[in-house]
Phi, psi and omega in degrees: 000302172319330177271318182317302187306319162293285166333316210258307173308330176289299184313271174341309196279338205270313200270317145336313166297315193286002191287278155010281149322321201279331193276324184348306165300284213287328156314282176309342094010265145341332186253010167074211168285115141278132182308178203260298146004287189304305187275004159248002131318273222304313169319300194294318181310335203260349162265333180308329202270308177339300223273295191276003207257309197271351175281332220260325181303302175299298166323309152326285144343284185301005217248303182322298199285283206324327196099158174260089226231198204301300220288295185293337163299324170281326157321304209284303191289317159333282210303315172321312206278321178280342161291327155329273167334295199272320141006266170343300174311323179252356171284321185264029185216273173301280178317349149269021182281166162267062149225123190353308212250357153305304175307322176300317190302322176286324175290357189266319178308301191286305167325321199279324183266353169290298179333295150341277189321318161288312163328331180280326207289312190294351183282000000 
């Protein structure tokens, strides 16, 4: 059950990043004329979020094949607490944009570390 619950948390997390990348241009797209700067802030944070979505998504994985042993649990608690972070981050930020899929980022962040949480609880 801890690997399944881990996987299933990898997948969500994995295919969010890859959402993430992909959309990128139509974001950055959205904000009309932007400085040439501004718009390479706005790239980078949103692949930087890509990026950590798909590391944490691997970690998982890894956490997932190897077993949950003293080491992979403190890996596991990491990712909470940074799925967390940003869960937070994107609740006083993004989610008061009206547009949709701003909005999906704190429940898929905080599902995805319940997941996780459980996963721990079930090792």
């Amino acid at each position: 059950m801890t690997t399944a619950l881990l996987i299933a948390s990898a997948v969500m997390l994995a295919g969010w990043g890859i959402a993430h990348a992909l959309a990128t241009r139509g974001v950055i797209g959205g904000f009309g004329e932007i400085s040439h700067d501004n718009r390479r802030v706005v790239v980078m944070e949103w692949l930087n979020e890509s990026i950590l979505l798909l590391f944490i998504a691997a970690l998982l994985l890894v956490v997932a094949l190897l077993g949950v042993d003293t080491t992979g649990s403190w890996v596991l608690v990491v990712c909470v607490v940074a799925l967390n972070a940003m869960s937070v981050l994107s609740l006083f930020t993004g989610f008061r944009i009206n547009f949709l899929p701003y909005r999906l980022c704190p429940p898929i962040f905080t599902g995805t570390s319940l997941l996780v949480i459980a996963a721990l609880l079930a090792a």
